[in-house]
C-alpha positions as protocol buffer text, in pm:
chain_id: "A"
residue {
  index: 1
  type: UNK
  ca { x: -3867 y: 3116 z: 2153 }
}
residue {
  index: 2
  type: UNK
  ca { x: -3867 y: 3505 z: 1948 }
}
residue {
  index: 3
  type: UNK
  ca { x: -3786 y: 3753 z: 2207 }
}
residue {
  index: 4
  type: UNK
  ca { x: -4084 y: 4036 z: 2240 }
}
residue {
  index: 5
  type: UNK
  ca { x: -3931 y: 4377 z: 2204 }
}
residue {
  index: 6
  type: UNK
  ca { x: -4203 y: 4505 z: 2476 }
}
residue {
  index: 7
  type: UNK
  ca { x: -3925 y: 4359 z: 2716 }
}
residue {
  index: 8
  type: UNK
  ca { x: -3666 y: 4674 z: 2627 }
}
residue {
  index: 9
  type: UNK
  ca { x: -3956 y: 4918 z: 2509 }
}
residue {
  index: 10
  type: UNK
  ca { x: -4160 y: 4997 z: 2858 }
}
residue {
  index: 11
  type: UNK
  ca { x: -3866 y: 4967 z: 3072 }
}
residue {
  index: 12
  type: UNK
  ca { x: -3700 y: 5237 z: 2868 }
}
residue {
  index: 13
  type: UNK
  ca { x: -4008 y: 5474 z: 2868 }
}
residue {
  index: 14
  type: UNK
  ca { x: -4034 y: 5451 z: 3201 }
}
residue {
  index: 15
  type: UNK
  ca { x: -3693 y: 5561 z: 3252 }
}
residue {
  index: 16
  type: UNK
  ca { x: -3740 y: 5837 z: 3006 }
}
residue {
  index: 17
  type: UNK
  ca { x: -4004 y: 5949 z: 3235 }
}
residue {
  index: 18
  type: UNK
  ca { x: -3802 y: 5994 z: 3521 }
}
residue {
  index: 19
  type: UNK
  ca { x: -3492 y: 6172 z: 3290 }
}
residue {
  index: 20
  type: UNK
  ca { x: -3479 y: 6560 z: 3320 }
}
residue {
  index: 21
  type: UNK
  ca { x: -3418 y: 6646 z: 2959 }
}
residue {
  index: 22
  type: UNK
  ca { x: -3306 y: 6994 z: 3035 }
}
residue {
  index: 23
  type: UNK
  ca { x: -3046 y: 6907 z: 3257 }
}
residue {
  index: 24
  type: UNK
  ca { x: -2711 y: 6984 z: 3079 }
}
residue {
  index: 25
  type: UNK
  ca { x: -2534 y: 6725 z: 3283 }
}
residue {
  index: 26
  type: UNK
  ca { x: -2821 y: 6452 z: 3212 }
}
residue {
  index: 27
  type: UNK
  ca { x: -2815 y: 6542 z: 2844 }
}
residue {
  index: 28
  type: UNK
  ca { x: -2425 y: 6503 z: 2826 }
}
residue {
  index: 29
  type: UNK
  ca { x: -2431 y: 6127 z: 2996 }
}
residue {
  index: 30
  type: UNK
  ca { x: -2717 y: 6056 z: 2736 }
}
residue {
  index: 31
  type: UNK
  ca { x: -2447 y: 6125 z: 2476 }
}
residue {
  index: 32
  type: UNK
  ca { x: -2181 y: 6027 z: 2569 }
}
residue {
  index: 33
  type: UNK
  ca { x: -2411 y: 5656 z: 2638 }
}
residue {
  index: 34
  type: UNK
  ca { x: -2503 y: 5694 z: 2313 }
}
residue {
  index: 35
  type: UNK
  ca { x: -2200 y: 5699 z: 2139 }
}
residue {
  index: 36
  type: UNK
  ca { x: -2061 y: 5388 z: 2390 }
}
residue {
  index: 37
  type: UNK
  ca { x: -2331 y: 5192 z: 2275 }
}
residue {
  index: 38
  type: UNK
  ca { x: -2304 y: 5321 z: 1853 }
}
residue {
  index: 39
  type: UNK
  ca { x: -1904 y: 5265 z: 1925 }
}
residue {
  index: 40
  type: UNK
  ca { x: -2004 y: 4928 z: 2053 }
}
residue {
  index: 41
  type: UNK
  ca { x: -2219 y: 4803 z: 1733 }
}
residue {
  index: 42
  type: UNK
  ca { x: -1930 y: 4904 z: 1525 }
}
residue {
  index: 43
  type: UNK
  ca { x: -1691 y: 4718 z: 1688 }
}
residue {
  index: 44
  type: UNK
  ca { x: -1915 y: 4386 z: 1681 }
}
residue {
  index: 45
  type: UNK
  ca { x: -1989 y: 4442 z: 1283 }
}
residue {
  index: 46
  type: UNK
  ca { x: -1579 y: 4530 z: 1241 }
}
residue {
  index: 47
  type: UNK
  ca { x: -1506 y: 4169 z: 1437 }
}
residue {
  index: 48
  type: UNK
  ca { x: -1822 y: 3980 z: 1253 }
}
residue {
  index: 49
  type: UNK
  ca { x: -1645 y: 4128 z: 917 }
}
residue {
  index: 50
  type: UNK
  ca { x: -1280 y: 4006 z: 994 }
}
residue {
  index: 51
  type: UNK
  ca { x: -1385 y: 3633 z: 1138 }
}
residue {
  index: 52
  type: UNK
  ca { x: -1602 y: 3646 z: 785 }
}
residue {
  index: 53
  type: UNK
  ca { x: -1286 y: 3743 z: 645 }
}
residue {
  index: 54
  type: UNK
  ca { x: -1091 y: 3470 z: 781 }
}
residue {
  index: 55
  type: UNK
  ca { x: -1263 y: 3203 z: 691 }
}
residue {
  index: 56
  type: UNK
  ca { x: -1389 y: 3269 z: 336 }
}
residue {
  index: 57
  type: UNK
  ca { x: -921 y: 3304 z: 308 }
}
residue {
  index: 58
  type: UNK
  ca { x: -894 y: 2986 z: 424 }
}
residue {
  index: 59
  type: UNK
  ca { x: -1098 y: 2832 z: 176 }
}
residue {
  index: 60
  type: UNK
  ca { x: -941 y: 3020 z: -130 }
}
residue {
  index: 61
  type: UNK
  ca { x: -817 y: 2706 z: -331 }
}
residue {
  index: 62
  type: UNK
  ca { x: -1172 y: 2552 z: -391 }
}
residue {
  index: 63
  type: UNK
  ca { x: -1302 y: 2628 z: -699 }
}
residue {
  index: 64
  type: UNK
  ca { x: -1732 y: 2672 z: -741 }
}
residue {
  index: 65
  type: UNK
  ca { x: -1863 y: 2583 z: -1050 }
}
residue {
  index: 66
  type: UNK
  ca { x: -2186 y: 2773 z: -1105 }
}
residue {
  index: 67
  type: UNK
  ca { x: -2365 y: 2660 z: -1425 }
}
residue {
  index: 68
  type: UNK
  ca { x: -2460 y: 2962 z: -1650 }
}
residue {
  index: 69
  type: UNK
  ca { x: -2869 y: 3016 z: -1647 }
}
residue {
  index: 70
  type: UNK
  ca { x: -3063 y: 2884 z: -1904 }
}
residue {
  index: 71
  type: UNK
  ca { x: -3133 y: 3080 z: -2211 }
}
residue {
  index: 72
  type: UNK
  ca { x: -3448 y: 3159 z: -2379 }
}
residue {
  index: 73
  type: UNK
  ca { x: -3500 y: 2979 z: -2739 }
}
residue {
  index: 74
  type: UNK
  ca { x: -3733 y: 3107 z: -2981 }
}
residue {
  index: 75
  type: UNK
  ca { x: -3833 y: 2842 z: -3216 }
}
residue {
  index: 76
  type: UNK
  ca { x: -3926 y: 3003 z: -3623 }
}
């Protein structure tokens, strides 16, 4: 089942709508939002990137042979 992004697009313009952009107050909990919600996403990659971490360490001692790629021949 692919989730439609209409679900979070016309709930948030609505609520747009009803936000007074030129409110200094409104403005400053829009940023500091904001930056929860960046400071979030980095924290998610930064934990994605050390449980990658972890487990490509724990299998250190295998060894992958990858065959070199065919070569091109010209025959005279």
């Amino acid at each position: 089942m692919a989730f439609n992004k209409m679900f979070i697009m016309i709930p948030v313009m609505f609520a747009a709508r009803k936000l007074d952009g030129e409110d200094p107050m409104v403005v400053y909990y829009l940023r500091i939002a904001y930056g929860v919600v960046q400071g979030i996403c980095v924290l998610a990659v930064f934990y994605t990137y050390l449980k990658s971490f972890a487990v490509a360490k724990k299998y250190t001692d295998r060894i992958i042979y990858v065959p070199p790629p065919p070569t091109v021949r010209n025959k005279i």
